[in-house]
C-alpha positions as CSV (number, residue, x, y, z in Angstrom):
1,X,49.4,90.4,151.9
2,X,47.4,89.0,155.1
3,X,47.4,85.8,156.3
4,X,44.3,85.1,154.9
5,X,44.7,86.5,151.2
6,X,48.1,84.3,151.5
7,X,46.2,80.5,152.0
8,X,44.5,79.0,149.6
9,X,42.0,75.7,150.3
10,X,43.3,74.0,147.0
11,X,43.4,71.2,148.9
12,X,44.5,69.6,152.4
13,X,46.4,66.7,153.9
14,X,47.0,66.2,157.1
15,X,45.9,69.2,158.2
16,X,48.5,71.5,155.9
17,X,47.3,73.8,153.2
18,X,48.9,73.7,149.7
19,X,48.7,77.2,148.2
20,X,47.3,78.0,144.1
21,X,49.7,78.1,141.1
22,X,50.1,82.0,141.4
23,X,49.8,82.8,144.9
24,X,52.1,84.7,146.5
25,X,54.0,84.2,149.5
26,X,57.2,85.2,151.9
27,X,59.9,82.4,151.7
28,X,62.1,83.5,154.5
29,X,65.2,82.2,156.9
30,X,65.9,83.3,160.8
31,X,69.0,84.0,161.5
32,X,71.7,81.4,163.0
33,X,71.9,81.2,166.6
34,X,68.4,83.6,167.0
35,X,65.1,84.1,166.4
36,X,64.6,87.2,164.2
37,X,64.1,86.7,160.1
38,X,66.9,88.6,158.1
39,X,66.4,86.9,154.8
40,X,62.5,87.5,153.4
41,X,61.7,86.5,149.6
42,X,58.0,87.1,148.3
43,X,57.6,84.2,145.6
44,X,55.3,83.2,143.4
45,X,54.2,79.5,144.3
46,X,54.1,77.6,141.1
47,X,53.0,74.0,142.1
48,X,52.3,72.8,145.9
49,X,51.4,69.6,146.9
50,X,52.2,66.5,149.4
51,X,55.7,66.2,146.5
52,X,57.1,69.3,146.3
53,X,56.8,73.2,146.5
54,X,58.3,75.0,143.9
55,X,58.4,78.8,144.5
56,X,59.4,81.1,141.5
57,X,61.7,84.6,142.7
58,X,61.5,86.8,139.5
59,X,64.0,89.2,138.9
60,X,63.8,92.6,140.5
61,X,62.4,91.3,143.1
62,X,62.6,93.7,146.6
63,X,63.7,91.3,149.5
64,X,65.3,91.8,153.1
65,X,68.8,90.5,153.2
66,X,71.1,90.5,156.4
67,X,74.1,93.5,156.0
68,X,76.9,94.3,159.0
69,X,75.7,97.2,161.3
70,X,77.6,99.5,159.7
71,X,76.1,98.8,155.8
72,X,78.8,96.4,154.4
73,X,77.5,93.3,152.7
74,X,78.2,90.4,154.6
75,X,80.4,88.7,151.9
76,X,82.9,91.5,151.8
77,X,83.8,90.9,155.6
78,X,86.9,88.6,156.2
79,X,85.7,85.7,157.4
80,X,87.6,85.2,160.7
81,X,84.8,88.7,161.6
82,X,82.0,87.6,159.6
83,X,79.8,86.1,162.1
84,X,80.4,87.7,165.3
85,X,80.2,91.7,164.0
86,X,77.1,93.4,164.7
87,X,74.6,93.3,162.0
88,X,71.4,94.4,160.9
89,X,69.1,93.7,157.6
90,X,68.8,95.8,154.8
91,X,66.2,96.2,151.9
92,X,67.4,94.9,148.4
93,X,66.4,94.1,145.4
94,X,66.7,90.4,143.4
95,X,68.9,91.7,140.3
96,X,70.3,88.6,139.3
97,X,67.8,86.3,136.5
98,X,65.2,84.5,138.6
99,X,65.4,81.4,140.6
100,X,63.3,78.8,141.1
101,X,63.7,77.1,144.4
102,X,62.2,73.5,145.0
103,X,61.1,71.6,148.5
104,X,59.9,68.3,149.2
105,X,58.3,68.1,152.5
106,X,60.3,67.2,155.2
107,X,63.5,67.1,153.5
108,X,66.7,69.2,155.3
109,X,67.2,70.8,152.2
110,X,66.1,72.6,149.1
111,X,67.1,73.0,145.2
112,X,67.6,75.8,143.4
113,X,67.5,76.3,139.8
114,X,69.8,79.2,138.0
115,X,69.7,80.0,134.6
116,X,72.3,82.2,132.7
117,X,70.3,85.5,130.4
118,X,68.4,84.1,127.5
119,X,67.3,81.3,129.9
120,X,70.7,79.3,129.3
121,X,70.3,76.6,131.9
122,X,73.2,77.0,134.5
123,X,73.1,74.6,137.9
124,X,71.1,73.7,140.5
125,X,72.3,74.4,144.2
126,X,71.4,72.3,146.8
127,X,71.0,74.3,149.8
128,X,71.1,72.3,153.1
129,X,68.4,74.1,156.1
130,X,66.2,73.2,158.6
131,X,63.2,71.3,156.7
132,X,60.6,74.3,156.0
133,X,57.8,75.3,158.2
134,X,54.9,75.9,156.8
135,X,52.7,78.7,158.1
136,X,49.8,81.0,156.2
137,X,51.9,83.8,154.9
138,X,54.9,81.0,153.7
139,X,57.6,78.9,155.0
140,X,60.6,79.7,157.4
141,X,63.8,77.9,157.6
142,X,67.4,78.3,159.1
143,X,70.7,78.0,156.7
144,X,72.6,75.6,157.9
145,X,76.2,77.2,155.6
146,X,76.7,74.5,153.8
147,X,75.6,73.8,150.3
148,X,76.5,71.8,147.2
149,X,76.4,73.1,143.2
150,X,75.4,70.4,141.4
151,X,76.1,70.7,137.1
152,X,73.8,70.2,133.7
153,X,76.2,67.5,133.3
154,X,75.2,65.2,137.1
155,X,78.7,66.4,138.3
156,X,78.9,68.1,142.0
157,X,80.7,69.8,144.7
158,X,80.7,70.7,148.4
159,X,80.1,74.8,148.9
160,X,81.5,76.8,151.4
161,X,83.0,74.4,153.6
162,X,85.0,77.5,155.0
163,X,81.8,79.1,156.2
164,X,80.5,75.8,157.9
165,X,83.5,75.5,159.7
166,X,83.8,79.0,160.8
167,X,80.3,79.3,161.6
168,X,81.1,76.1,164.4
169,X,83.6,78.1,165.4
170,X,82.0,81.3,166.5
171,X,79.5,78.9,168.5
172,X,76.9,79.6,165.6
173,X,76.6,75.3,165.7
174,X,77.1,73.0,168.0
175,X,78.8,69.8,167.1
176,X,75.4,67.9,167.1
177,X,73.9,70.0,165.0
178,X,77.1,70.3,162.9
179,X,77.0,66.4,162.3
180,X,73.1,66.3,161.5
181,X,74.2,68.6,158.6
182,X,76.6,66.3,157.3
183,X,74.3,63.5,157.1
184,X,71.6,65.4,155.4
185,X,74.6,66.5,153.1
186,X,75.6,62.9,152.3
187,X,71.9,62.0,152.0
188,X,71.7,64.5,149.3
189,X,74.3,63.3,147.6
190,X,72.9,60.1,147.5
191,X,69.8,61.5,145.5
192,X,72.2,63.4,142.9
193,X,74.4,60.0,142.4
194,X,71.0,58.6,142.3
195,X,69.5,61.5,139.7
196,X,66.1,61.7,141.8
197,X,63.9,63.8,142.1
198,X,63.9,66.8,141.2
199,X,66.7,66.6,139.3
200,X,65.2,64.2,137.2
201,X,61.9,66.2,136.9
202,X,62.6,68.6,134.0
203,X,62.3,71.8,135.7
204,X,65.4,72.8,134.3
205,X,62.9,73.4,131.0
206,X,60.4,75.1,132.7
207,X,59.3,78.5,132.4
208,X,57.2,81.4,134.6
209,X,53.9,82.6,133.4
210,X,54.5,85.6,132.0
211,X,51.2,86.9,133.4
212,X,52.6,87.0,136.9
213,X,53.5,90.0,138.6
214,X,56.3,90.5,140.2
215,X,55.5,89.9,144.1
216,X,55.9,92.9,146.3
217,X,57.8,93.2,150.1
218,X,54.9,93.2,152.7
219,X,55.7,96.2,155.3
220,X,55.2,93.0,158.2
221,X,57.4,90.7,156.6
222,X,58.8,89.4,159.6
223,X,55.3,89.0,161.5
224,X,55.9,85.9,163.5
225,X,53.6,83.0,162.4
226,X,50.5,82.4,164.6
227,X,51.7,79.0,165.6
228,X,54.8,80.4,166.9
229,X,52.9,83.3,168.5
230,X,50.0,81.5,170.5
């Protein structure tokens, strides 16, 4: 996939292109407190415009996922020693059903929509990042820990607070930073008391063409963007 193959002139605003229903692209994160990518997801892009993109990760797909040095997945490492032991990243595959992930432009956060087998609707899960940057092969962001899992029912909850507070202790974030994630969080909140968008949207119904191949793992999926480069 080249940066050229990955933009599409559907249309443009302000300069930024919106990629084609079927496209494929990298949805990727850098890792906290650098500047190398350790998470890479190619996606299908099933609607992108000045609202929203919503990104579609089938199952099966291969992504690049951060590991310790030594091969242990991060989650299985206490987490007093998860942040500060070496690590390196790891090719993986999406096993899991798909998930479709949801951002509106500008906003320090996106949605994510999981569905149990038989396409049983099962939460969304707001994840809170740096808004996404748009370049031609995708978007980048930076995790920021902390998440909420919000329920069919409206009903939420804070996720990993323990990470958010461990990762400000191991100097991952600074206390600035740290508060500018708590107000996106209770900003977020204010949408699900709210039932905005895209909760209200319906995408909990919605459905992948079943034409669409499954996206493959570029061998330069951590090219840096031009933008970034020049």
């Amino acid at each position: 996939m080249t940066d050229g193959e990955a933009v599409t002139a559907a249309a443009r605003a302000g300069g930024t292109a919106f990629w084609k229903p079927g496209s494929q692209i990298l949805w990727r994160y850098r890792e906290n407190g650098g500047t190398r990518i350790h998470i890479a997801r190619p996606v299908t892009v099933v609607r992108d415009d000045a609202e929203v993109l919503a990104a579609w990760m089938a199952p099966g797909t291969e992504c690049v996922k951060p590991a310790l040095a030594d091969g242990t997945p991060v989650h299985q490492e206490p987490l007093a020693s998860r942040y500060t032991k070496p690590r390196t990243v790891l090719r993986d595959r999406w096993f899991g059903t798909g998930v479709l992930k949801l951002a509106r432009p500008g906003e320090p956060w996106s949605v994510w929509l999981f569905w149990e087998p038989g396409w049983r609707f099962k939460n969304w899960y707001v994840n809170l990042e740096e808004p996404l940057a748009r370049w031609s092969g995708g978007v980048d962001s930076e995790d920021h820990f902390l998440d909420i899992s919000v329920q069919p029912d409206g009903s939420w909850h804070w996720r990993d607070e323990d990470e958010f507070a461990q990762a400000q202790r191991d100097g991952l974030m600074d206390a600035r930073l740290a508060e500018r994630v708590r107000r996106a969080g209770r900003s977020a909140v204010e949408v699900i008391r709210a039932w905005g968008p895209p909760f209200r949207d319906g995408w909990q119904d919605w459905r992948p063409d079943p034409s669409w191949p499954v996206p493959s793992l570029p061998k330069d999926w951590d090219r840096t963007p031009a933008h970034v480069s020049s």
